[in-house]
RODRENZA-454261 format. One record per atom (N, C-alpha, C): residue in three letters; x, y, z. Coordinates in pm, whole numbers. Last residue first. Layout:
N
ALA_X_Y_Z
...
END
This chain:
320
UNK_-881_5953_-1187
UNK_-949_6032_-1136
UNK_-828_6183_-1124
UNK_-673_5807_-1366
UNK_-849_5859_-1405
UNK_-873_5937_-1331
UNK_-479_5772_-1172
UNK_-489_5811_-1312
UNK_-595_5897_-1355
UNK_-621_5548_-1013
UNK_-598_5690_-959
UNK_-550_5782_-1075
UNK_-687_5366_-1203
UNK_-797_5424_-1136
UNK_-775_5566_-1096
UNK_-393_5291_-1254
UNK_-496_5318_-1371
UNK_-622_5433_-1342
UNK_-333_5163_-1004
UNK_-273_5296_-1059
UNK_-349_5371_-1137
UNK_-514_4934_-978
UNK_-526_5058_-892
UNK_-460_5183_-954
UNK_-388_4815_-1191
UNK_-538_4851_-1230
UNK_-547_4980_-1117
UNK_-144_4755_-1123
UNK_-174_4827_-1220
UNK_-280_4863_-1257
UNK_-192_4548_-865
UNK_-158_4716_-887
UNK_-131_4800_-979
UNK_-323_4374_-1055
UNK_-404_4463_-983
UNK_-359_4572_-886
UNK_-112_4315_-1190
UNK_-199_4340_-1268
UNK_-319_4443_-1142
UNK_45_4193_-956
UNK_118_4307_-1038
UNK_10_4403_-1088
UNK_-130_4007_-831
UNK_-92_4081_-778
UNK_-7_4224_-825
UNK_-83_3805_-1078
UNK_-223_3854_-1001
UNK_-225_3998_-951
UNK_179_3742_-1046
UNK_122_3840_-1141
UNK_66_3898_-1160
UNK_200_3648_-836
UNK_269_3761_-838
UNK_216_3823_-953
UNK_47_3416_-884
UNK_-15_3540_-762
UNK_94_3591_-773
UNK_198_3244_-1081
UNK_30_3299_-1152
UNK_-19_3409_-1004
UNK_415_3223_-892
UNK_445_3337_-1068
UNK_303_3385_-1073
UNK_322_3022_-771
UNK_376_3163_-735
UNK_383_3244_-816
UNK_225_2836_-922
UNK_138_2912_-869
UNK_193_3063_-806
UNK_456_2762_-1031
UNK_355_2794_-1114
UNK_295_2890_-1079
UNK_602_2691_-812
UNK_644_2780_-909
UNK_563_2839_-949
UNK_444_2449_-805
UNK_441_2554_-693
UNK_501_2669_-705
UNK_457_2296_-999
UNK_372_2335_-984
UNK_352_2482_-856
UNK_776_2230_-950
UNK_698_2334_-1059
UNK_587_2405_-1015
UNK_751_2125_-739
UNK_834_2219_-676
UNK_791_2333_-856
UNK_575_1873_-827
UNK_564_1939_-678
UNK_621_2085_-707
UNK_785_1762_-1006
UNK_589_1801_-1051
UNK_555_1861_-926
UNK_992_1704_-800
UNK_1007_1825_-911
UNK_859_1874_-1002
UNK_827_1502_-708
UNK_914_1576_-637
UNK_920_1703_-706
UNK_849_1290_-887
UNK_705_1359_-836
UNK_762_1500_-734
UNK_1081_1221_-912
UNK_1026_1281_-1016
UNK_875_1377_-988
UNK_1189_1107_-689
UNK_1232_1224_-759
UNK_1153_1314_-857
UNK_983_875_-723
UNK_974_987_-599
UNK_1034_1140_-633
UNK_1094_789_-927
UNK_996_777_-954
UNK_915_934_-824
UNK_1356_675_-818
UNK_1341_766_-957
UNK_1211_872_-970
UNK_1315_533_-625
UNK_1319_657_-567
UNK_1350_742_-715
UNK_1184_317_-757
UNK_1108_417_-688
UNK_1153_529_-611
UNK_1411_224_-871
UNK_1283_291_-974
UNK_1159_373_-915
UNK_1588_132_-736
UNK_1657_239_-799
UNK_1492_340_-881
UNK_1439_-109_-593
UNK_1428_41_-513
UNK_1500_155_-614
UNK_1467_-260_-787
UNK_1321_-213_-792
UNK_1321_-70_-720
UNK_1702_-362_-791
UNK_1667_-284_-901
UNK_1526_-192_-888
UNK_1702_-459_-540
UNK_1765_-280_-505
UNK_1747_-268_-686
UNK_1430_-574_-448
UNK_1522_-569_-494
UNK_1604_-433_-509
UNK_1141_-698_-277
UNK_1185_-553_-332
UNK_1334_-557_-348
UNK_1033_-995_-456
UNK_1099_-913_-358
UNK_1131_-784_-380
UNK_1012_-1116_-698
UNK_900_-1037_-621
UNK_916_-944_-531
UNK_1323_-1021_-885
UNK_1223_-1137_-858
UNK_1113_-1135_-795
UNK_1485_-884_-1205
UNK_1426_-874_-1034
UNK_1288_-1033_-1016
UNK_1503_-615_-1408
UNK_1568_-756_-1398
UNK_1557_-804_-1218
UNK_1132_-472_-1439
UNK_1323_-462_-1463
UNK_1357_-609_-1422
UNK_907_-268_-1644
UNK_983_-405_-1605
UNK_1070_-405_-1577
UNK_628_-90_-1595
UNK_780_-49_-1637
UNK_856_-252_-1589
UNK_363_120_-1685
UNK_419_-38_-1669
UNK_562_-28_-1729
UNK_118_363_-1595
UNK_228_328_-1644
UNK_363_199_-1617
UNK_-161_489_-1561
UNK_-99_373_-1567
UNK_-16_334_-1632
UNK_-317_737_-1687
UNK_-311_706_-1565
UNK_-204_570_-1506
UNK_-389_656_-1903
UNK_-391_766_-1893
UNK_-317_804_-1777
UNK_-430_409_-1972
UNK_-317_417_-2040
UNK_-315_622_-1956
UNK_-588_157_-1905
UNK_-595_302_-1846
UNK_-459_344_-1874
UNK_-532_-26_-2067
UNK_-644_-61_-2039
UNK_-723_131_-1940
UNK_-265_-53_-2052
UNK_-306_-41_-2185
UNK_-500_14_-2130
UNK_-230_-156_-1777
UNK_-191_-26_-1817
UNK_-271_18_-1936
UNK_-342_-394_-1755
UNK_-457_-278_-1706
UNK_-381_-177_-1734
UNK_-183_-537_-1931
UNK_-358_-485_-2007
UNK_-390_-393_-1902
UNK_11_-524_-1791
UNK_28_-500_-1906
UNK_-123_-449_-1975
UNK_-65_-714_-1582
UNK_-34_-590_-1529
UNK_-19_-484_-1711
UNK_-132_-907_-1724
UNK_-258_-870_-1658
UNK_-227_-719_-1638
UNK_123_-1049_-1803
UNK_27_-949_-1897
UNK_-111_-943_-1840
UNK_257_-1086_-1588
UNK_277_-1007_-1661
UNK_190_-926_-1708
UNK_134_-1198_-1265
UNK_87_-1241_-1436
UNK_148_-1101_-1510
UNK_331_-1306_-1031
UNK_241_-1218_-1070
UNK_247_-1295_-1249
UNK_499_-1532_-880
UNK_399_-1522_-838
UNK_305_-1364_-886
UNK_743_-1552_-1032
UNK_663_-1619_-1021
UNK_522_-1589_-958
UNK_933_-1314_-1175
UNK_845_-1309_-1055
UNK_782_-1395_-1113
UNK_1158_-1176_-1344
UNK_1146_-1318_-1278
UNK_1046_-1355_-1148
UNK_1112_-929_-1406
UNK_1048_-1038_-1489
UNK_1080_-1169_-1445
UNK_874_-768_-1144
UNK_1031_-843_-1213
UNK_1008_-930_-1275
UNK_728_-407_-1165
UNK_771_-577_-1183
UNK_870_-647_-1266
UNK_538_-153_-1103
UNK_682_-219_-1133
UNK_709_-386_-1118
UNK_367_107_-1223
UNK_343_-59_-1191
UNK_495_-68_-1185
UNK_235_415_-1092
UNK_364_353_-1174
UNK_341_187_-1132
UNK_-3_636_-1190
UNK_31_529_-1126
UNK_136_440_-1190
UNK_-206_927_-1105
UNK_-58_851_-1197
UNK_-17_756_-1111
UNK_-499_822_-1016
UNK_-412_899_-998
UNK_-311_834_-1048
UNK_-759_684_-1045
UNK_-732_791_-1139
UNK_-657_897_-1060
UNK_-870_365_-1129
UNK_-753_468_-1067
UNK_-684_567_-1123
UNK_-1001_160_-1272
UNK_-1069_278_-1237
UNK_-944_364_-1123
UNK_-817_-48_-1313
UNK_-857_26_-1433
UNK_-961_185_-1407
UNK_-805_-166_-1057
UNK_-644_-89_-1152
UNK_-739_10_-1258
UNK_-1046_-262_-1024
UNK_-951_-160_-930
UNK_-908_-85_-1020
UNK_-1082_-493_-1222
UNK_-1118_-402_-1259
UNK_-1078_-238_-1136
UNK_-854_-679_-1092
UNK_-797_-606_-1220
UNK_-919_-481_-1245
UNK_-961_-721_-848
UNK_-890_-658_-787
UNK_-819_-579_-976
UNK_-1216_-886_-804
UNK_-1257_-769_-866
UNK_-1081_-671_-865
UNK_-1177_-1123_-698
UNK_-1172_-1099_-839
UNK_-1193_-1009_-888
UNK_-907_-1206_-471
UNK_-1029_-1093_-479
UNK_-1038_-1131_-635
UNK_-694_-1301_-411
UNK_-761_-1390_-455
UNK_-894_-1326_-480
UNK_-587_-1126_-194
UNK_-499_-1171_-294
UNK_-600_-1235_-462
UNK_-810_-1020_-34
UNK_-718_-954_-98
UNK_-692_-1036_-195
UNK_-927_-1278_91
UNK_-991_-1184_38
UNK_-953_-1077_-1
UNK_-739_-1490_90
UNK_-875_-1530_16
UNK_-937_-1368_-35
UNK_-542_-1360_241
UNK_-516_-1438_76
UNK_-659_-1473_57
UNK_-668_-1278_458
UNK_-620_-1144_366
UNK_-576_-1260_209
UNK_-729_-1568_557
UNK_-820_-1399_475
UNK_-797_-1330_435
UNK_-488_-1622_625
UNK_-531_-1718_535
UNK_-688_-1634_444
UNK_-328_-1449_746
UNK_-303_-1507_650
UNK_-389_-1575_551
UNK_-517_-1393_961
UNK_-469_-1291_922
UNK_-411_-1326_758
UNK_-474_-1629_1126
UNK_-566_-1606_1034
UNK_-584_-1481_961
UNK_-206_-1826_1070
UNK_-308_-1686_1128
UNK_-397_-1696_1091
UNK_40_-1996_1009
UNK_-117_-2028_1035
UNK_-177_-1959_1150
UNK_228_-1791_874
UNK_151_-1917_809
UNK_-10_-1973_855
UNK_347_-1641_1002
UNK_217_-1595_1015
UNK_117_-1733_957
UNK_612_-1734_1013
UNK_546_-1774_1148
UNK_367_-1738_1179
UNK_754_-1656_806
UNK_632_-1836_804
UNK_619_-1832_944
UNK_756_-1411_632
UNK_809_-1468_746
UNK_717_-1605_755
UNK_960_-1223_358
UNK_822_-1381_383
UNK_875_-1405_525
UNK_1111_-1087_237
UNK_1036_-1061_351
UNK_957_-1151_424
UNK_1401_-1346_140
UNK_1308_-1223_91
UNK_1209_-1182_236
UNK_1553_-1548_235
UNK_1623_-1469_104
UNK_1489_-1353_28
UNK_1485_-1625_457
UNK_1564_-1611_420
UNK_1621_-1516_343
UNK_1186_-1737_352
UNK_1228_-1646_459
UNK_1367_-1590_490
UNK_1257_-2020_260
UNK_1214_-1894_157
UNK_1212_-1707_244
UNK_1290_-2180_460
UNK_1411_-2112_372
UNK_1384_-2030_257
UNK_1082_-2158_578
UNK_1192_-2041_669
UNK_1303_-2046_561
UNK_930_-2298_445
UNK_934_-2147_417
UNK_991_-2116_497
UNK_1016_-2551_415
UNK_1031_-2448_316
UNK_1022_-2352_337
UNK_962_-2595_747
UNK_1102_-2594_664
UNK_1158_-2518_516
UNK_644_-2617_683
UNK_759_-2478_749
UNK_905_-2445_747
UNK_666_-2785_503
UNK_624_-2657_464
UNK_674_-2571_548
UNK_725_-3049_657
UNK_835_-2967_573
UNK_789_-2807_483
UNK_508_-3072_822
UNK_610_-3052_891
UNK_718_-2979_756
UNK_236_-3068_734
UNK_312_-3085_688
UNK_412_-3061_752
UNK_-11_-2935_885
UNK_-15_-3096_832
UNK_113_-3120_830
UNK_-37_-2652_886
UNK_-58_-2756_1029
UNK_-66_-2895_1026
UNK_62_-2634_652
UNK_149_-2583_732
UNK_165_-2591_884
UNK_-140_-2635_448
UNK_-55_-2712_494
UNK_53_-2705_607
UNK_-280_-2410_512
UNK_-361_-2551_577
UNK_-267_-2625_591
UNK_-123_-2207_425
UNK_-187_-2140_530
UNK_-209_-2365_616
UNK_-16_-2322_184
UNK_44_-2289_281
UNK_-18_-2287_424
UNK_-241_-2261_-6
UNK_-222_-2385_68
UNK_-146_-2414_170
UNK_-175_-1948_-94
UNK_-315_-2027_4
UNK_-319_-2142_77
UNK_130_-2052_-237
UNK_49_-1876_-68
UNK_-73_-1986_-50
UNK_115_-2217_-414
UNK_206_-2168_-343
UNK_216_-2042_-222
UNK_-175_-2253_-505
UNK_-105_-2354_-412
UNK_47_-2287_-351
UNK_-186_-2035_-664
UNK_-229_-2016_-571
UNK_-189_-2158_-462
UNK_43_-2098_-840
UNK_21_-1979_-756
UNK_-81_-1987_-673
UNK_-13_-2378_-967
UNK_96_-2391_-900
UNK_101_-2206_-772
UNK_-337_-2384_-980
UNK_-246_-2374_-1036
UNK_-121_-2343_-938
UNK_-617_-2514_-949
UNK_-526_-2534_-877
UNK_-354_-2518_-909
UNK_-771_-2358_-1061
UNK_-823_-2368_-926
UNK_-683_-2416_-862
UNK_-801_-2224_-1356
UNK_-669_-2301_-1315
UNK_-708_-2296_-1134
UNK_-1031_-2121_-1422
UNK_-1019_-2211_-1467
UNK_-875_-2262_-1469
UNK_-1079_-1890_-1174
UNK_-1214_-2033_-1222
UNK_-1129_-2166_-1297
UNK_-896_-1786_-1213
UNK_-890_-1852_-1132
UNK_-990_-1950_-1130
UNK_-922_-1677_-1506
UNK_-804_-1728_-1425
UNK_-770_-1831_-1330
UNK_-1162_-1501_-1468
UNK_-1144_-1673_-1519
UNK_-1008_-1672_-1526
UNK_-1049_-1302_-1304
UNK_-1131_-1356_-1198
UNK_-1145_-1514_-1313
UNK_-707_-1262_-1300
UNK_-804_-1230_-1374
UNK_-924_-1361_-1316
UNK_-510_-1099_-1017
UNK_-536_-1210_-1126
UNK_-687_-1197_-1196
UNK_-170_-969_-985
UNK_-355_-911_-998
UNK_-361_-1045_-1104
UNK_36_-884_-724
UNK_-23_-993_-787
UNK_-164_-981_-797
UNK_273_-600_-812
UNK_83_-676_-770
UNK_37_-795_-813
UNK_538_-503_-797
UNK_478_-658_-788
UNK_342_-679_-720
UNK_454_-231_-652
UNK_533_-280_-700
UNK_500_-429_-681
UNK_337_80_-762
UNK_305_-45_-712
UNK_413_-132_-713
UNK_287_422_-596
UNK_392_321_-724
UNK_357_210_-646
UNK_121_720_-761
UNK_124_564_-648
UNK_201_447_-751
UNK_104_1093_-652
UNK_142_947_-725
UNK_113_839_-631
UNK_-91_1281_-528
UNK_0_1291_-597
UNK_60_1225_-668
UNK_-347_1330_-277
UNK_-295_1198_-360
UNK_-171_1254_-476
UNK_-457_1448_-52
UNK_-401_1522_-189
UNK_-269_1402_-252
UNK_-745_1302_55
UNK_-629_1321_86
UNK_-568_1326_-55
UNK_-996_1203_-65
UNK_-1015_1244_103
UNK_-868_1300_113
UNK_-1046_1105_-204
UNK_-1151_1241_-270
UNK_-1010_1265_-113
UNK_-960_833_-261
UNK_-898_939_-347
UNK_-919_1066_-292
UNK_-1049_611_-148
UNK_-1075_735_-99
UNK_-981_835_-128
UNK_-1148_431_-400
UNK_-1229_471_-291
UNK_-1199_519_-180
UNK_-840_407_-495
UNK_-997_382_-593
UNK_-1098_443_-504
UNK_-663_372_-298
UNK_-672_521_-379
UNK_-842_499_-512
UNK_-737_157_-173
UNK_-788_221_-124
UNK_-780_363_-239
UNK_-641_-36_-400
UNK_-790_1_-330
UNK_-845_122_-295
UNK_-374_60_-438
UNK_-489_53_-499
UNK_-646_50_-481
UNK_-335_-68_-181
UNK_-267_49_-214
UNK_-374_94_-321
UNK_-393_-374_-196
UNK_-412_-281_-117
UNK_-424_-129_-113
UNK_-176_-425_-388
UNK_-352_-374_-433
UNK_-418_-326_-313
UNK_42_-340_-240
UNK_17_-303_-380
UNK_-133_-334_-418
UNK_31_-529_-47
UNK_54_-393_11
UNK_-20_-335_-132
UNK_61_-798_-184
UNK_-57_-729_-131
UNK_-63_-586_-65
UNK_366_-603_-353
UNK_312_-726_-331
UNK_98_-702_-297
UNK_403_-316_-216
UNK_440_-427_-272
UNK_385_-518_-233
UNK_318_33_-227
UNK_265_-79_-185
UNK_337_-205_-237
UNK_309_357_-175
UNK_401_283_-217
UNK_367_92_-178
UNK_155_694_-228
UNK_189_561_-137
UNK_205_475_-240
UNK_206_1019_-120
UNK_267_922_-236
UNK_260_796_-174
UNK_110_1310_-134
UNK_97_1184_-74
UNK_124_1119_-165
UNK_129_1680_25
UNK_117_1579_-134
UNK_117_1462_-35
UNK_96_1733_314
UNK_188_1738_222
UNK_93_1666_155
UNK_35_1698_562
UNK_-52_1816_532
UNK_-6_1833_405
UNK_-133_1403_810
UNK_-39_1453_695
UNK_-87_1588_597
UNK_-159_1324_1054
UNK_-178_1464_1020
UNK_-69_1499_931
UNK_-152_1056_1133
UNK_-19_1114_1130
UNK_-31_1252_1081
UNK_-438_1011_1149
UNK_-378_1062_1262
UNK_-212_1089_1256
UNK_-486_979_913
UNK_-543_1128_973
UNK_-451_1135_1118
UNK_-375_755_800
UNK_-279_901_750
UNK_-349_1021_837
UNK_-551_607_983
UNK_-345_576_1049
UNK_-269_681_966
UNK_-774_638_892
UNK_-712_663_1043
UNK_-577_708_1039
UNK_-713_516_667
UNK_-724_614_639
UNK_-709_671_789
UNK_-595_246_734
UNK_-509_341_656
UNK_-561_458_682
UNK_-852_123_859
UNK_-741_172_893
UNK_-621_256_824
UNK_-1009_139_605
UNK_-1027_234_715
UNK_-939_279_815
UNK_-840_-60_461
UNK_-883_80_351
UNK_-918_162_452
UNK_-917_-267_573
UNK_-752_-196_566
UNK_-788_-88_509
UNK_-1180_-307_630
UNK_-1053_-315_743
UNK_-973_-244_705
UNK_-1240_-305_326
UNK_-1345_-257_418
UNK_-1176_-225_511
UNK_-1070_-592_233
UNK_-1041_-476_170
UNK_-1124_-346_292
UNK_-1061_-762_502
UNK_-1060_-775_376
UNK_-1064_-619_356
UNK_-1011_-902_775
UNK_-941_-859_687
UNK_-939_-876_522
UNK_-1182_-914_1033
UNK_-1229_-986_897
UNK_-1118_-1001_776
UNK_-1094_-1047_1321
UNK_-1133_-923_1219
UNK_-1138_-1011_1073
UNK_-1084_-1202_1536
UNK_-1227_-1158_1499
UNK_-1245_-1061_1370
UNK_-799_-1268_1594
UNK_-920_-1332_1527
UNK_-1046_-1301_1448
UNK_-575_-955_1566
UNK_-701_-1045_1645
UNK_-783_-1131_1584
UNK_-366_-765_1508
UNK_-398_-909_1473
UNK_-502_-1028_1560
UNK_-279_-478_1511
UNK_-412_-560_1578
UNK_-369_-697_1507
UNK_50_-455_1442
UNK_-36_-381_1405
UNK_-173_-491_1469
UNK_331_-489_1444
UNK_286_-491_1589
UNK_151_-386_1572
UNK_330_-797_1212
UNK_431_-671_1271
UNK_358_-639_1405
UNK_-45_-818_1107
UNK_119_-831_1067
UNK_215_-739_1165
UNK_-295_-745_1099
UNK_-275_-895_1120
UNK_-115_-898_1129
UNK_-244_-451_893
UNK_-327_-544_998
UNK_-334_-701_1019
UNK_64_-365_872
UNK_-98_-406_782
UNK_-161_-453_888
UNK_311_-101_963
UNK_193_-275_933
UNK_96_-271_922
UNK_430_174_796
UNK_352_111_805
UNK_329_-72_846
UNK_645_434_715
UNK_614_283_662
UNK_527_207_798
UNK_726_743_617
UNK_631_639_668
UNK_650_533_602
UNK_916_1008_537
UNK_857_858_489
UNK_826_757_601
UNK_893_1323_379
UNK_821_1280_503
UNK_825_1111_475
UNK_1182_1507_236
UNK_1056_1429_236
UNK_1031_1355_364
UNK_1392_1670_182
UNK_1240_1746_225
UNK_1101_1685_216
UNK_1555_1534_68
UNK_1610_1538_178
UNK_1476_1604_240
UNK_1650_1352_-211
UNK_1514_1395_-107
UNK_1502_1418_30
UNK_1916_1310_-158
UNK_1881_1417_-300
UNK_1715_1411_-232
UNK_2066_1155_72
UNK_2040_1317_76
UNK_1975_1383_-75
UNK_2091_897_38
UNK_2129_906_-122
UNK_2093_1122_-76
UNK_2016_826_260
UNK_2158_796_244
UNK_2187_848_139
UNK_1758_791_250
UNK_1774_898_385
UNK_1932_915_324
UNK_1716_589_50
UNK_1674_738_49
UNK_1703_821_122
UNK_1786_364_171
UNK_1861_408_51
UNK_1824_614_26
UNK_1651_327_389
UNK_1770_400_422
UNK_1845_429_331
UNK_1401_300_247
UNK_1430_402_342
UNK_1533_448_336
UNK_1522_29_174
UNK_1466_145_53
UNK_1445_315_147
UNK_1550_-131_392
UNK_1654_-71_307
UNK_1635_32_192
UNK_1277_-139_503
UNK_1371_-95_558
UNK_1535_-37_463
UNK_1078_-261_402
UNK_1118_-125_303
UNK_1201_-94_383
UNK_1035_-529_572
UNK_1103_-539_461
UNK_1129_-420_388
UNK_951_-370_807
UNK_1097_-394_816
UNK_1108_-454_657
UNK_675_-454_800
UNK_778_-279_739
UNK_831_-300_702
UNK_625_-769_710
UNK_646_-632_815
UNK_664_-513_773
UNK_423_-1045_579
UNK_592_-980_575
UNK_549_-873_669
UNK_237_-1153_492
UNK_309_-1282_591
UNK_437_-1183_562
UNK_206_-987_195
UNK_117_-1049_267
UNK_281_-1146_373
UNK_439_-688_188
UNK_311_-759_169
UNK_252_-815_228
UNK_362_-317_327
UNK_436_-416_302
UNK_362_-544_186
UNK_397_6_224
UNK_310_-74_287
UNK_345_-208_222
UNK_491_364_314
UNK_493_225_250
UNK_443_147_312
UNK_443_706_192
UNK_402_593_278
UNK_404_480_253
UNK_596_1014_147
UNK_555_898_146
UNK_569_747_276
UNK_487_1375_123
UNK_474_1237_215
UNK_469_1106_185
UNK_669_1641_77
UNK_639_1537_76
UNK_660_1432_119
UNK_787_1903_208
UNK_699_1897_84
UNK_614_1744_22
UNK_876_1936_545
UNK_874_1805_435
UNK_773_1871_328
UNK_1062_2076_716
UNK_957_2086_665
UNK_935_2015_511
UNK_1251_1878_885
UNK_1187_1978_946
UNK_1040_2078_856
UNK_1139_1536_818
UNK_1241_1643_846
UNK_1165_1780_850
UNK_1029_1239_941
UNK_1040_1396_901
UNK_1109_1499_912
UNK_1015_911_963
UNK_1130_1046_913
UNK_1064_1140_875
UNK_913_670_1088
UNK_835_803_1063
UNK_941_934_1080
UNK_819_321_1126
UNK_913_439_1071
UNK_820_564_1055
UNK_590_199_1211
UNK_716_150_1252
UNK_820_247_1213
UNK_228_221_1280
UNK_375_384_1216
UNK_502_265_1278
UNK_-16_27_1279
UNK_106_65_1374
UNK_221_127_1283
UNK_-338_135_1167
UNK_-199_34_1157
UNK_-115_106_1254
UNK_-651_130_1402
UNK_-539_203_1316
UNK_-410_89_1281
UNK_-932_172_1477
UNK_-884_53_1476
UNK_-773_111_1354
UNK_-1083_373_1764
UNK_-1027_335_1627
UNK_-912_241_1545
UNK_-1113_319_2054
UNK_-1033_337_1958
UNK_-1060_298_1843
UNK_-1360_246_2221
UNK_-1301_347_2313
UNK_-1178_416_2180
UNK_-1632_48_2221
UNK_-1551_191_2115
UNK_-1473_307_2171
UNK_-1677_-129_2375
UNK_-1649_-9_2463
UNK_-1632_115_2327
UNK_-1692_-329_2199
UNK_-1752_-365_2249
UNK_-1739_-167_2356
UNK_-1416_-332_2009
UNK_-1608_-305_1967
UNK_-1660_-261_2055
UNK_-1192_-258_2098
UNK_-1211_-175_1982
UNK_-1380_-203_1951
UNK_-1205_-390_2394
UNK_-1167_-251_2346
UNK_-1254_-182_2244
UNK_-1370_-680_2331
UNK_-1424_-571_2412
UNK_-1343_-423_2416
UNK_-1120_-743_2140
UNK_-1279_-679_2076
UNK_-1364_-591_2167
UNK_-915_-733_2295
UNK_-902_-634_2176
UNK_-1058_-642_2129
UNK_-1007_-927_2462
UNK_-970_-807_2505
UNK_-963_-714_2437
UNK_-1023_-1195_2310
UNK_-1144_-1099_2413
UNK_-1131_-946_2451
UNK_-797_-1224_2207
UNK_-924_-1183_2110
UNK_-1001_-1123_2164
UNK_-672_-1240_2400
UNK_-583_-1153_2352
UNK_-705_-1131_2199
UNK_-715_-1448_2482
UNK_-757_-1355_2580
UNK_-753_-1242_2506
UNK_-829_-1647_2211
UNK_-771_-1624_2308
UNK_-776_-1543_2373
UNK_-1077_-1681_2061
UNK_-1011_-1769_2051
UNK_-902_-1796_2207
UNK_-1315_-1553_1870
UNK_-1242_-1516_2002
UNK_-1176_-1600_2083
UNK_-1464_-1683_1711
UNK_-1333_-1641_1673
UNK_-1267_-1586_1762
UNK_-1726_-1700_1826
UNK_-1641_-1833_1760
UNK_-1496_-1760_1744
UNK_-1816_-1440_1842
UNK_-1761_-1490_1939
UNK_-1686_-1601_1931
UNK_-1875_-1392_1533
UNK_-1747_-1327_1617
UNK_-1706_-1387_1764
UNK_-2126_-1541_1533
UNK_-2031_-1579_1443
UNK_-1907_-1510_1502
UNK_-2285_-1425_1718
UNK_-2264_-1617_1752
UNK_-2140_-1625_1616
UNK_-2342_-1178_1586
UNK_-2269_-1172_1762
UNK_-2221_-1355_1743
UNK_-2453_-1260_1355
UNK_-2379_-1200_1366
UNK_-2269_-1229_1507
UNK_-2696_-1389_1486
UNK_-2607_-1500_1392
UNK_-2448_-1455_1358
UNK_-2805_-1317_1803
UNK_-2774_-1323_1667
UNK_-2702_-1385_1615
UNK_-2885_-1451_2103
UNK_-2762_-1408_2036
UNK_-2783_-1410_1884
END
């Protein structure tokens, strides 16, 4: 047995590990995709957006930003998806996966081929959804007609950041969770009352889904140089009462790709807040109408096309 094969079988834990690896490895019978929890299309959508939650949360937290949009009828010709992450909601959560950037960046890209999206694309990420989101538009931009990406509350930390606060009150507040949470009897008490009043569920606490996607998402050090190589318009959003992001990280990678990266603040806490949802369906509107120009554009630039070269035919028969 290799060191490889002897390291995945350790993690096959329950039936429900055996079965999903002999599926998705061991037979390659599927592609390893997120689970579509929402999927509004209307009859011919100009555009597709896609949301993606955070870390230890579901869909169901963009559930009200959906229905703010299905309710507000001014994007009525849009396609919106929302999405679980892997490990989360009723998307694979099996031991054996690794969940780091590789995993989600492939499943996404599955989970937009197989919703056969043929529109613009707008994805929408909070929290780890949000560098997530980022990632993947860094490395597979080429593959799908990207249009905007709004982040909202990325927690992006700077790699001496973490070298030199190891134990700063943020990362003890998500990572330690994961260990304390089979010690401590009142950590789960805290977090069903932090569960409460935002998406956080504490039943993922001790996954493992949780405790890798925070080592190897959240806690990534390469996740500020991401931001700076993304080269599709990108809206940051964050509350200035968010404990758990660094202002001015999100502030330098705008400054930092000022071309491409635009940093907006409102009155709000990590959670998606209905200040935060007023800025992304601003933000949707707006890409909306860069859509319905551009397509103007092009109509005018082949009617004209088309004028000029029945004026050239006339010209010809003229001549002769």
């Amino acid at each position: 047995m290799t060191k490889l094969t002897s390291r995945v079988v350790r993690r096959l834990r329950t039936p429900y590990d055996w079965l999903t690896w002999f599926w998705y490895k061991a037979l390659r019978h599927h592609k390893i995709k997120m689970h579509v929890s929402h999927d509004i299309t209307p009859g011919q959508p100009n555009l597709t957006v896609v949301f993606l939650h955070g870390i230890a949360a579901t869909s169901e937290g963009w559930r009200r930003s959906i229905g703010q949009i299905v309710k507000g009828g001014e994007l009525d010709n849009v396609r919106l998806v929302a999405l679980d992450l892997l490990g989360f909601g009723r998307s694979l959560h099996a031991n054996w996966l690794d969940y780091d950037y590789l995993e989600y960046d492939l499943a996404l890209e599955r989970t937009l081929k197989k919703l056969k999206v043929k529109t613009p694309l707008v994805l929408v990420g909070h929290s780890m959804g949000a560098l997530i989101t980022a990632d993947f538009v860094a490395n597979f931009k080429h593959k799908f007609d990207l249009a905007r990406v709004i982040l909202v509350s990325p927690p992006v930390l700077m790699a001496e950041e973490m070298a030199r606060f190891p134990d700063k009150i943020y990362t003890k507040s998500y990572s330690s969770l994961h260990r304390l949470a089979g010690e401590e009897p009142a950590v789960d008490v805290i977090a069903r009352l932090i569960q409460r009043f935002s998406s956080f569920r504490s039943n993922y606490l001790k996954t493992r889904a949780f405790d890798r996607s925070m080592q190897n998402i959240i806690l990534n050090p390469h996740n500020f140089q991401t931001f700076t190589k993304l080269r599709v318009p990108t809206l940051i959003i964050h509350g200035r009462f968010d404990p758990l992001v660094v202002r001015s990280n999100l502030i330098k990678a705008s400054k930092e790709n000022p071309a491409y990266i635009k940093y907006i603040s409102v009155l709000a806490h990590h959670d998606i807040t209905s200040n935060k949802r007023v800025k992304i369906v601003a933000e949707l509107k707006k890409a909306q109408k860069e859509l319905a120009r551009a397509e103007k554009s092009q109509a005018d630039s082949t009617k004209n096309d088309a004028e000029a070269e029945v004026v050239a035919e006339a010209r010809k028969e003229n001549e002769k």
